[in-house]
Residue frames relative to the residue before (quaternion, step in Angstrom):
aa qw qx qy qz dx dy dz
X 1.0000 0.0000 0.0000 0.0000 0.00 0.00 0.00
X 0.2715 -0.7460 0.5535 0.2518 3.78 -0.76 0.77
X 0.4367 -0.7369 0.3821 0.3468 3.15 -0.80 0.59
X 0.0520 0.6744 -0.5873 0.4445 3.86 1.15 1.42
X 0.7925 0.3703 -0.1405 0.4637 3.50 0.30 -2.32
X 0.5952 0.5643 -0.3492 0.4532 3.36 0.99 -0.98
X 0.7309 0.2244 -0.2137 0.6081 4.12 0.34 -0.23
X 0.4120 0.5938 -0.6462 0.2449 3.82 0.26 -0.17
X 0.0138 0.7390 -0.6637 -0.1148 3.25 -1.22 0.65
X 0.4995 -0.7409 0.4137 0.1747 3.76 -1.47 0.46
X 0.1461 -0.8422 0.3630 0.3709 3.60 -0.15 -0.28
X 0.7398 -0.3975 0.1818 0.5116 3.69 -0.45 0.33
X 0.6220 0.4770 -0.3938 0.4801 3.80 0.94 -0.72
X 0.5840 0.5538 -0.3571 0.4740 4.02 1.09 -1.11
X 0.7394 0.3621 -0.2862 0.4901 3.79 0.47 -1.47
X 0.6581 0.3686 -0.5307 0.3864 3.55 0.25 0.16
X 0.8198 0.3055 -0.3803 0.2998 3.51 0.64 -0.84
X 0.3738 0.6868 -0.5053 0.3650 3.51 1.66 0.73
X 0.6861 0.4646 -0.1567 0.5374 3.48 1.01 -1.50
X 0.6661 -0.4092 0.5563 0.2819 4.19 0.07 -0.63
X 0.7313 0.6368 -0.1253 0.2097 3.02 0.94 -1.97
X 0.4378 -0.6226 0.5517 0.3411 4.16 0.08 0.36
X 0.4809 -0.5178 0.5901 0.3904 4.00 -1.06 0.97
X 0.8710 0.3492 -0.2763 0.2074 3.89 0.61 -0.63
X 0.2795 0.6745 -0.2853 0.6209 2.56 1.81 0.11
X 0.5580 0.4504 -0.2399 0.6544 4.34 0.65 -0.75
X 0.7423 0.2588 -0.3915 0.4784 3.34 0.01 -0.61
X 0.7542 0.3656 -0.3332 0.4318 3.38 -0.24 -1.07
X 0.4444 0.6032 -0.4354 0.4991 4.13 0.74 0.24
X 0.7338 0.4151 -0.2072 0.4962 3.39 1.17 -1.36
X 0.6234 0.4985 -0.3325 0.5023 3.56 0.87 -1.61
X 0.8577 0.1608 -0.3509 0.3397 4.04 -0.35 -0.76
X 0.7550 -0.5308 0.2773 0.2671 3.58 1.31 0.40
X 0.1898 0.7286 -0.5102 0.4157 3.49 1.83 0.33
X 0.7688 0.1547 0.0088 0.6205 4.18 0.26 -1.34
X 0.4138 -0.6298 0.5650 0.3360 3.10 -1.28 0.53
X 0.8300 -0.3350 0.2757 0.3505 3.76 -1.84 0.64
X 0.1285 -0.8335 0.5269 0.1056 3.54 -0.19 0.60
X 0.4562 -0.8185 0.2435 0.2502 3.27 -0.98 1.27
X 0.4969 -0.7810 0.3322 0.1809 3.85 -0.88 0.48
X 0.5038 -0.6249 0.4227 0.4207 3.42 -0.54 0.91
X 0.7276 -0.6060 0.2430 0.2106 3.17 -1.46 1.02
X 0.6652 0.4359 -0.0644 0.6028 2.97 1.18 -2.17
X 0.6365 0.6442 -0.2124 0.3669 3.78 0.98 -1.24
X 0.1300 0.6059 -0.7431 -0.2528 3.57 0.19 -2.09
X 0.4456 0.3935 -0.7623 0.2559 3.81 -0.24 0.41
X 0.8045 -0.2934 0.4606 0.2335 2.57 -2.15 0.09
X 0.2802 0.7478 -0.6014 0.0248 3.84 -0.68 0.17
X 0.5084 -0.6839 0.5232 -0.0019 3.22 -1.10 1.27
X 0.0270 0.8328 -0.5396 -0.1202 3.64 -1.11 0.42
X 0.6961 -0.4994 0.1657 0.4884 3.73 -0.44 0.19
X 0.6306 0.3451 -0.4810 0.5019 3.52 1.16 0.25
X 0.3421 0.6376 -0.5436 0.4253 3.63 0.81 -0.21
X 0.8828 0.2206 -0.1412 0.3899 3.67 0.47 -1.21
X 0.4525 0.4631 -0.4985 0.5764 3.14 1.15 0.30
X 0.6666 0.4962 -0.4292 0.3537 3.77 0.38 0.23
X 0.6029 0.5881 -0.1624 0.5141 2.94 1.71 -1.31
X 0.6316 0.4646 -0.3295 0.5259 3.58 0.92 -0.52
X 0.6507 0.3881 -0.3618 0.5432 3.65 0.50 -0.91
X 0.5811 0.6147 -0.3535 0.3995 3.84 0.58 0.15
X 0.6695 0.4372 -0.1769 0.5739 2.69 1.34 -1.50
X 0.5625 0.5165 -0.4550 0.4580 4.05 0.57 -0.23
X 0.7848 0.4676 -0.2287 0.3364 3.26 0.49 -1.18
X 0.4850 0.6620 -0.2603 0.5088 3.13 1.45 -0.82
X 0.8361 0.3873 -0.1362 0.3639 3.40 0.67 -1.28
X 0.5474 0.5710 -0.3711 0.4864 3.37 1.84 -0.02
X 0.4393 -0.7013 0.3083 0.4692 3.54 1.79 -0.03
X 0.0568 0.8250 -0.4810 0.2913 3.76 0.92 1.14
X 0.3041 -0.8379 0.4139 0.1848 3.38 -0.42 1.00
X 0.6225 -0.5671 0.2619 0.4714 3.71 -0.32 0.62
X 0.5913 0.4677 -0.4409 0.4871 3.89 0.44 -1.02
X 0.7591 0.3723 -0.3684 0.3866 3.69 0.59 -1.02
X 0.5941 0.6003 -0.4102 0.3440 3.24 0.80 -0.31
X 0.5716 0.6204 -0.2870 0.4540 3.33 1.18 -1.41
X 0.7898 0.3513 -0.1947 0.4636 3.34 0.63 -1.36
X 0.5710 0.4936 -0.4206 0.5035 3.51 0.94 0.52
X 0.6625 0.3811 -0.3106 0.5651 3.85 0.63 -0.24
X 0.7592 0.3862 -0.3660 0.3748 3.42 0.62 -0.39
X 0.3476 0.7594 -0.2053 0.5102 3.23 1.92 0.07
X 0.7069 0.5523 -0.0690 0.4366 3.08 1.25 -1.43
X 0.6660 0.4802 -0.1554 0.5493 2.91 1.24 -1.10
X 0.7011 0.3458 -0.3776 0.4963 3.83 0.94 0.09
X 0.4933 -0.7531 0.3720 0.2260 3.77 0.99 0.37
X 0.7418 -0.1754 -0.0746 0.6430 3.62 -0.60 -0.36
X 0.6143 0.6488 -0.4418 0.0809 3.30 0.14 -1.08
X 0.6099 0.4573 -0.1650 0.6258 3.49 1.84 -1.09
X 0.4703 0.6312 -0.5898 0.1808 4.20 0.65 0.18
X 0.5879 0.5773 -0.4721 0.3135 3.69 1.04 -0.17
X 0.4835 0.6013 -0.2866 0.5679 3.76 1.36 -0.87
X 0.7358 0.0823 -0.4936 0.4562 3.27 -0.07 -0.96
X 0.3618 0.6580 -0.6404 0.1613 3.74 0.04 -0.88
X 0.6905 0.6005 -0.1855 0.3580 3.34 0.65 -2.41
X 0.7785 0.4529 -0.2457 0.3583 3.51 0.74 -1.14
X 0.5606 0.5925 -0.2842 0.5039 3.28 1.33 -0.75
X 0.7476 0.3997 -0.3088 0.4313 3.73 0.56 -1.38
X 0.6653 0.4636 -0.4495 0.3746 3.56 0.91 -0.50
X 0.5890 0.6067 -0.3599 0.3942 3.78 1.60 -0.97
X 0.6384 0.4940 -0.3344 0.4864 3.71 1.32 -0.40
X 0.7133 0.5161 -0.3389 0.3317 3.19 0.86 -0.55
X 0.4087 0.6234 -0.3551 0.5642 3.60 1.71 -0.32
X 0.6383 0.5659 -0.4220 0.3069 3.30 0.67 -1.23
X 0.6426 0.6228 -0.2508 0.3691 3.03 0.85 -1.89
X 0.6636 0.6037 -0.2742 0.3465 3.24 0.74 -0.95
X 0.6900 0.4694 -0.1811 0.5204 3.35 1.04 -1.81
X 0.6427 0.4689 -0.4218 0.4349 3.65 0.97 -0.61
X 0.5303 0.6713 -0.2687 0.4427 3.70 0.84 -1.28
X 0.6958 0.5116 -0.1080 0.4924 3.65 1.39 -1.04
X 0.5046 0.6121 -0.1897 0.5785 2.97 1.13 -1.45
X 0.8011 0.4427 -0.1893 0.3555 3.67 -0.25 -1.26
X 0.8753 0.3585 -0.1705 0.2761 3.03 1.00 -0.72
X 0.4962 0.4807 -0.3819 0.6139 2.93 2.18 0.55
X 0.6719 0.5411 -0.4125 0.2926 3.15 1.03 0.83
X 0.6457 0.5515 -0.2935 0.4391 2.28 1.80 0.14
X 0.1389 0.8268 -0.2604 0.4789 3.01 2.45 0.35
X 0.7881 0.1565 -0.0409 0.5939 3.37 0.52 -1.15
X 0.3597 0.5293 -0.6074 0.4707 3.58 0.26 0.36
X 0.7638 0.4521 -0.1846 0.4221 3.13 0.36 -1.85
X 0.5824 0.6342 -0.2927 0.4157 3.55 0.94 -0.48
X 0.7887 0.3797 -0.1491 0.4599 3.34 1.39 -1.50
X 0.5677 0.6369 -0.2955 0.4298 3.07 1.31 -0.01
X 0.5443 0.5171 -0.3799 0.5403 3.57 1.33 -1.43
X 0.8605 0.3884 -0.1861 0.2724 3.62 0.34 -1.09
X 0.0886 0.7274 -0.3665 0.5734 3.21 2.48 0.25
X 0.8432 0.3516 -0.0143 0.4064 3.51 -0.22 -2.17
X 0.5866 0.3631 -0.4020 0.6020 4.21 1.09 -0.43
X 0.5218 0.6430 -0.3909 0.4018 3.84 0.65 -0.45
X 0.8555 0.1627 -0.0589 0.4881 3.28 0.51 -1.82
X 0.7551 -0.5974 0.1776 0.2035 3.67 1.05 0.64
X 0.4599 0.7785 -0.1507 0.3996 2.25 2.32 -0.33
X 0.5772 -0.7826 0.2126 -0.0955 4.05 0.38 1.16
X 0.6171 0.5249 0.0551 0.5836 2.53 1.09 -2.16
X 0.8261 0.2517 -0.1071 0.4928 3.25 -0.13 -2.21
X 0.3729 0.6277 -0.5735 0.3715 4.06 0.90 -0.46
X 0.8218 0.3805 -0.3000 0.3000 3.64 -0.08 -1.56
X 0.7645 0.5084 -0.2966 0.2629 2.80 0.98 -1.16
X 0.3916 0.5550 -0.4767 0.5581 3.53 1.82 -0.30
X 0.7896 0.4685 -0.3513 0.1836 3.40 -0.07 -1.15
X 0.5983 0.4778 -0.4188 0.4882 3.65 1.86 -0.02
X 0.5686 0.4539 -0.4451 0.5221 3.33 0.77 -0.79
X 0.6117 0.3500 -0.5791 0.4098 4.09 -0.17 -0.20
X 0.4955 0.6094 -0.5325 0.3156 3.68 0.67 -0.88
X 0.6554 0.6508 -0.1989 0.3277 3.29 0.42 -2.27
X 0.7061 0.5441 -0.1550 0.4258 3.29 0.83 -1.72
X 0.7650 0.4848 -0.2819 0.3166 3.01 0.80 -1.49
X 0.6017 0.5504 -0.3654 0.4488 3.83 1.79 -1.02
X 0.5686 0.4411 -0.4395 0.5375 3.91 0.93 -0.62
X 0.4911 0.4385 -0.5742 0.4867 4.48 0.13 -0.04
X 0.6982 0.4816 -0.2296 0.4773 3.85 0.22 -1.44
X 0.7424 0.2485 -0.3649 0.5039 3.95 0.11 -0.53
X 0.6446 0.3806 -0.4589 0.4786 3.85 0.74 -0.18
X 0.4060 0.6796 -0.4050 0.4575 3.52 0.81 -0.31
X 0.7091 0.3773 -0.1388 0.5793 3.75 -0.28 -1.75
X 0.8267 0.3819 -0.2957 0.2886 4.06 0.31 -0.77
């Protein structure tokens, strides 16, 4: 790395469109404490970013995007910043963020199969077909109470 790359800094319009991340979205990361205060151009006081800034801001952005809640987030970067000593925590945070996943996918899946079942019944009123209409039309029933108990859970 030359030390050019080594000191390059970014400004808030660059680190968002490096990271994904809205400039307001950056701020409010900074303002409730998700990243720590980022440092400011001299002559400027904007904001200016450096390549761990965004390697922070990206690992933000991942987490962010698995639908992590801020406290957990917060308490996952600040985690980060104490190295091994915090790998059980994060471990803890991560298995419980997967396990939500599991959940939202598990959820996910089954209102797709909702509509399958949806495009078919109407596949079968299309092609005149009676028979298979109803029977889609109980299994949507069936389908429709398992949407409503994952729903409530």
């Amino acid at each position: 790395m030359t030390s050019e790359t080594a000191t390059r800094s970014y400004s808030i319009k660059e680190a968002a469109a490096l990271t994904g991340l809205p400039a307001s979205t950056l701020r409010y990361y900074e303002q409730v404490g998700v990243i720590p205060p980022v440092s400011r151009g001299a002559s400027s006081g904007h904001r200016a970013y450096d390549e761990d800034d965004l390697d922070q801001l990206m690992a933000v952005a991942c987490l962010a995007a698995t639908g992590m809640s801020l406290d957990d987030m917060r308490r996952y970067m600040a985690n980060a910043r104490l190295g091994p000593d915090a790998a059980a925590d994060q471990r803890e945070l991560l298995e419980v963020q997967q396990r939500r996943l599991a959940v939202e996918a598990e959820a996910l899946a089954l209102r797709q199969r909702y509509v399958a079942l949806k495009v078919a019944y109407w596949q079968s009123v299309e092609a005149g077909d009676p028979a298979r209409t109803d029977e889609l039309a109980e299994r949507s029933q069936v389908l429709a109470a398992e949407l409503r108990r994952a729903e409530k859970a």
